[in-house]
C-alpha positions in Angstrom: -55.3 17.2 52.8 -54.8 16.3 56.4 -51.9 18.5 57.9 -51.8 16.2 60.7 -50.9 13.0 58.2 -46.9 12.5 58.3 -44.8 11.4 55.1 -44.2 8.1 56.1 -48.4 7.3 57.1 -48.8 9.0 53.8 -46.5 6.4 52.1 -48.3 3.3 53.0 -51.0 4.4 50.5 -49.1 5.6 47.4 -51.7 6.0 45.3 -53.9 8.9 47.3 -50.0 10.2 48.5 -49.4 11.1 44.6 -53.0 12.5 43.8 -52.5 15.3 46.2 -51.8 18.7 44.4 -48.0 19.7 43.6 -48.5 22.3 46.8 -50.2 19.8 49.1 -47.5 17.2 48.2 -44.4 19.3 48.3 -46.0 21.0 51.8 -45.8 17.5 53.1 -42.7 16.3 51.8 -41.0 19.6 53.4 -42.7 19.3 56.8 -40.6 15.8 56.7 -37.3 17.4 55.7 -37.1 20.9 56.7 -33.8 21.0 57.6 -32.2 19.2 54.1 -34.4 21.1 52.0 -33.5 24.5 54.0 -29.6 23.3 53.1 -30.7 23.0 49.5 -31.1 26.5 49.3 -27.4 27.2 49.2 -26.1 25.0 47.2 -24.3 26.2 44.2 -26.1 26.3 40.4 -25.4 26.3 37.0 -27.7 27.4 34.5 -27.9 26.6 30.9 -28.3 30.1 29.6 -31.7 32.3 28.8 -34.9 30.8 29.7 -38.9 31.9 30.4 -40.0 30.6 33.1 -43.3 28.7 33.7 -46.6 30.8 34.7 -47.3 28.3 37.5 -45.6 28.7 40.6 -41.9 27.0 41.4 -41.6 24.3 43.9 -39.3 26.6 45.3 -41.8 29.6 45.5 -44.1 27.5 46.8 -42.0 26.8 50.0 -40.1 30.4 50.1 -41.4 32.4 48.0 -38.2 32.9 46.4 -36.4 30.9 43.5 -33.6 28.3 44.9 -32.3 26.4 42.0 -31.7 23.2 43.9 -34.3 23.5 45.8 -36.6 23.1 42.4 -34.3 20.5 40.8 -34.9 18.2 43.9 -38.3 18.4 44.3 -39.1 18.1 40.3 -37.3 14.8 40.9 -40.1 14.6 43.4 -42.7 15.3 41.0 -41.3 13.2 38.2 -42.1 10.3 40.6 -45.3 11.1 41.1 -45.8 11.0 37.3 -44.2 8.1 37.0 -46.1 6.4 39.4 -49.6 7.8 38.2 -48.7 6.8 34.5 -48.6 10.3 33.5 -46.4 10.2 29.8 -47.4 13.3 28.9 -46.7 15.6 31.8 -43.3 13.5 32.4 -42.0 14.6 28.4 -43.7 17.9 28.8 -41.4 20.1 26.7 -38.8 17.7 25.9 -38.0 18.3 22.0 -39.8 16.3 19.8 -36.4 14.9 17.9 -35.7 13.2 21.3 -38.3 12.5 23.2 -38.7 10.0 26.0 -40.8 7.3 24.0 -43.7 6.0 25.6 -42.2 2.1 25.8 -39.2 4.4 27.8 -41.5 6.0 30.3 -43.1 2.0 30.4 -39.6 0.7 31.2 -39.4 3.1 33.8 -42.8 2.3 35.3 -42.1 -0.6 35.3 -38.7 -0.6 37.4 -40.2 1.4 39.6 -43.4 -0.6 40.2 -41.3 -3.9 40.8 -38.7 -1.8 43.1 -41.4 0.2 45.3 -43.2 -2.9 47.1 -44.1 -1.2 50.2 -44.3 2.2 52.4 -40.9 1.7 53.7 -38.9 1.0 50.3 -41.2 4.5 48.5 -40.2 6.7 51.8 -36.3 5.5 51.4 -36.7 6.5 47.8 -38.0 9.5 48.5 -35.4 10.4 51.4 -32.9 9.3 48.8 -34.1 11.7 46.3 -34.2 14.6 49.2 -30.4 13.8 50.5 -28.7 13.4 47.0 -27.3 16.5 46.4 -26.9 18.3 50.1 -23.2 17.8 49.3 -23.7 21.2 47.2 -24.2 22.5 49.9 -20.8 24.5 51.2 -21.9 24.6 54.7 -21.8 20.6 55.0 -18.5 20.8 54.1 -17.9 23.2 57.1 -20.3 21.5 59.4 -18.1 18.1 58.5 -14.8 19.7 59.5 -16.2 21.5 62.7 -17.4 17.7 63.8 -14.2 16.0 62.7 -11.5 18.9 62.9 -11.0 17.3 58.9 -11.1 19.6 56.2 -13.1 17.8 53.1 -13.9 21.1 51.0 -11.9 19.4 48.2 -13.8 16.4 47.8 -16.8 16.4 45.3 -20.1 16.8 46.6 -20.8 13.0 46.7 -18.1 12.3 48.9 -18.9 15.3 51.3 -22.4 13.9 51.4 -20.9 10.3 52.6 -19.1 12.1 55.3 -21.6 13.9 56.5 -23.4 10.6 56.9 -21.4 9.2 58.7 -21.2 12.0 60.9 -24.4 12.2 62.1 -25.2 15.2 60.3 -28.0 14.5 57.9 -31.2 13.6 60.6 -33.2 12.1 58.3 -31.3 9.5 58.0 -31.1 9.0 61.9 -34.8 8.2 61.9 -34.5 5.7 59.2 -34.6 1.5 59.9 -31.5 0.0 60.4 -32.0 -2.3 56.7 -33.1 1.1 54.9 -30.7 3.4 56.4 -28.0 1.0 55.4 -29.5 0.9 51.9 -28.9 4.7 51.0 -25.7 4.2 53.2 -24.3 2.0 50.9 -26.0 3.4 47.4 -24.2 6.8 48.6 -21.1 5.2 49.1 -21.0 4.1 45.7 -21.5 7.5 44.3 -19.0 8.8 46.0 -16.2 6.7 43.5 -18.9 5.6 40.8 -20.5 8.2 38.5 -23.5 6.9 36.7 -23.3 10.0 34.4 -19.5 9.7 33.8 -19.8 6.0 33.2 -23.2 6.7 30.4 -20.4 9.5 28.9 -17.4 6.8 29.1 -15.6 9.8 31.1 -14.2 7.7 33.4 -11.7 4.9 33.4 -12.8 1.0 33.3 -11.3 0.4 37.0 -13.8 2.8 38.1 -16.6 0.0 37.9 -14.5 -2.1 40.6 -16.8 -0.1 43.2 -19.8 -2.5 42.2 -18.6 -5.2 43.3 -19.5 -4.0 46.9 -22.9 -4.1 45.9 -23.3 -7.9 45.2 -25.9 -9.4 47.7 -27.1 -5.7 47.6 -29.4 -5.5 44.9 -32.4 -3.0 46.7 -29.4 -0.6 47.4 -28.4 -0.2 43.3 -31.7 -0.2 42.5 -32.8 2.3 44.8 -29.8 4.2 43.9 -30.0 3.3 40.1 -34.3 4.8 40.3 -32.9 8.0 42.4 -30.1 8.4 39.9 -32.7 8.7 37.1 -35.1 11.3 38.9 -32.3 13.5 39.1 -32.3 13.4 35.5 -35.7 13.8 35.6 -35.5 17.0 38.0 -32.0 18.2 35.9 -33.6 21.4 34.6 -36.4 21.9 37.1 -34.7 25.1 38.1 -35.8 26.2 34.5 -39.2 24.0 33.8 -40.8 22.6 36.7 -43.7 21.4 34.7 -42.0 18.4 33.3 -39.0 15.9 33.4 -37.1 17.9 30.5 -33.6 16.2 30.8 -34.6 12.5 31.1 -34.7 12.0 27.0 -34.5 9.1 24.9 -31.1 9.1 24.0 -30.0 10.5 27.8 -32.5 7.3 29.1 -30.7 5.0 26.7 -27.5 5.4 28.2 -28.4 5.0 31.5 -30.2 1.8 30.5 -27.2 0.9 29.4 -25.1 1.6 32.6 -27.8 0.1 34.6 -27.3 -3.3 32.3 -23.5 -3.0 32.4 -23.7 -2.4 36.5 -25.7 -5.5 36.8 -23.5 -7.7 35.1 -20.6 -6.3 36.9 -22.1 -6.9 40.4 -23.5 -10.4 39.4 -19.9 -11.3 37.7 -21.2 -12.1 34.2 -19.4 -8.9 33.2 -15.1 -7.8 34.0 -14.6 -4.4 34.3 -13.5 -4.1 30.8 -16.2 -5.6 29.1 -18.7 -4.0 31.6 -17.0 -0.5 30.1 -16.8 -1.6 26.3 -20.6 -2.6 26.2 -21.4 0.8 26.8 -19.4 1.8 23.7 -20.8 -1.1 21.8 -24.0 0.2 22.6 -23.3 3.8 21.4 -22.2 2.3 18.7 -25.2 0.1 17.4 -27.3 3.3 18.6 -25.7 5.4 15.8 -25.6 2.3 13.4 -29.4 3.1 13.6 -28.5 6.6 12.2 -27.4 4.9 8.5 -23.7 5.3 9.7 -21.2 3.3 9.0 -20.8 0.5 11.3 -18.0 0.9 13.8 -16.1 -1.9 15.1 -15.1 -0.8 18.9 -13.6 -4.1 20.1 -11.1 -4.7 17.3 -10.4 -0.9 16.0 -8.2 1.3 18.2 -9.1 4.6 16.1 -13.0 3.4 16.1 -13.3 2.6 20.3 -11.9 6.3 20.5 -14.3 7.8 18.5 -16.9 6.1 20.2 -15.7 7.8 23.5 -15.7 11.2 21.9 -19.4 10.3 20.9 -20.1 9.3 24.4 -18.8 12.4 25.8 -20.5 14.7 23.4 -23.5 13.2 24.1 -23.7 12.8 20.2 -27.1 11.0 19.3 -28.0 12.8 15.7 -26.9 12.0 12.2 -25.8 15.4 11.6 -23.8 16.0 15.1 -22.0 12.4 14.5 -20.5 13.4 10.8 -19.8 16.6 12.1 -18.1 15.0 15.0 -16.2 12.1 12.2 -15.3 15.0 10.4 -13.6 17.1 13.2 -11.7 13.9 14.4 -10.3 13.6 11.1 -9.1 17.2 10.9 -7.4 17.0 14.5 -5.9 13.8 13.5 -4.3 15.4 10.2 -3.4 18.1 12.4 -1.3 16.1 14.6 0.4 14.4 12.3 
């Protein structure tokens, strides 16, 4: 590797950029962003429970020789776009579980985006910037750096939202050294997360007003995708304080939702979509998803009692046969319960 090369040089030839080895690559990426990847160290984690750790070194180790959580589930997001862009399927699904894995026409779809989105140096180094900022907001000294700059206190705000303001005020220099069209780009894709929760909307957690946001992003289209590819390699990089060797969260029911939310977001911003509909296609969806399952059909637009239960199923994350009549059967024992 040459130590002299920056990130952004680097970027204008992709392909020898993502051949380098995890070290070499994740060396370089940090030598661009010390200072965000150095906050990632204390932001606050959440583990899943037991789990045996890989033989091969962390991204984290790598750097500190020490384990930071969100320091590993950044930069797996890292290295999932690396195997997205080399085509590799196989090291992407890794140890996903077999029942639902990414399918290969999935990881296509994917490639594909990304291919079609990433046209030149500048658009993969915003990406990658995008992935590195994402989550600083976990960070609890941003919050304190924000209210020493603006005497505001913004503790309370979700980590999105702490992220925007620190943004705006000056306080995340990678962003400084951006180009005007590209720094507005992640401006404006962070400013939608700060309302709009890709997650939340795949779970049908929040509200159908809450899709109103999007409609700041018409004319915008580079800024949702770049947010909508990010958005997926944190997926991707979800459990990469646990595996580092593969992209363990992004599986094919967990993709097919976002697809969904990516479809319902588009016709939102272009207007062929209201708010409303926007919100019950995802349901629709969920619903002709578990149709596949040899249950019975539910019909969300007409049936009150059926629309809810999809919800539940969103939120649940319910995908098998056996968790959605377990899931039919426990509705029906609350609902004789409340009556």
């Amino acid at each position: 590797m040459d130590s002299s090369q920056s990130l952004r040089d680097a970027c204008g030839v992709p392909d020898s950029l993502f051949v380098r080895s995890d070290e070499d690559l994740i060396r370089l990426v940090y030598k661009e962003f010390p200072e965000e990847i150095d906050r990632l160290r204390r932001a606050y984690s959440i583990r899943d429970g037991p789990w045996t750790p890989s033989s091969t070194p962390s991204p984290s180790y790598i750097l500190y020789n020490e384990e930071y959580d969100e320091v590993n589930r950044t930069l797996v997001g890292l290295l999932a776009l690396r195997w997205i862009h080399t085509g590799q399927y196989e090291t992407f699904i890794g140890s996903q579980p077999s029942a639902s894995q990414l399918t290969r026409t999935s990881f296509d779809w994917i490639h594909g985006f990304y291919t079609r989105l990433i046209t030149d140096a500048n658009a993969l180094f915003t990406l990658i910037t995008s992935i590195i900022v994402n989550d600083l907001g976990k960070d609890p000294q941003l919050a304190s750096d924000c209210h020493a700059k603006t005497d505001v206190d913004f503790s309370t705000l979700n980590h999105d939202a702490i992220l925007l303001v620190a943004c705006k005020a000056g306080l995340v220099p990678s962003l400084e050294q951006l180009p005007d069209q590209d720094r507005g780009d992640i401006l404006r894709a962070i400013e939608l997360g700060a309302t709009f929760n890709f997650g939340q909307l795949a779970q049908a957690e929040n509200a159908p007003v809450c899709l109103s946001g999007l409609h700041r992003m018409k004319g915008h289209d580079r800024s949702f995708r770049l947010r909508f590819m990010e958005q997926l390699l944190d997926i991707a990089g979800a459990a990469g304080h646990m595996d580092w060797t593969c992209a363990k969260k992004l599986t094919q029911p967990i993709f097919e939702s976002y697809r969904n939310v990516y479809d319902v977001c588009e016709g939102v911003i272009a207007g062929t979509l209201t708010v409303r509909s926007g919100y019950d296609l995802v349901l629709i969806r969920r619903a002709e998803f578990i149709r596949d399952k040899d249950v019975r059909r539910f019909q969300v637009e007409d049936n009150p009692g059926d629309r809810a239960l999809m919800r539940l199923f969103c939120m649940g994350n319910v995908t098998t046969q056996e968790s959605i009549n377990q899931s039919i059967n426990q509705s029906s024992i609350n609902l004789l319960q409340s009556n």
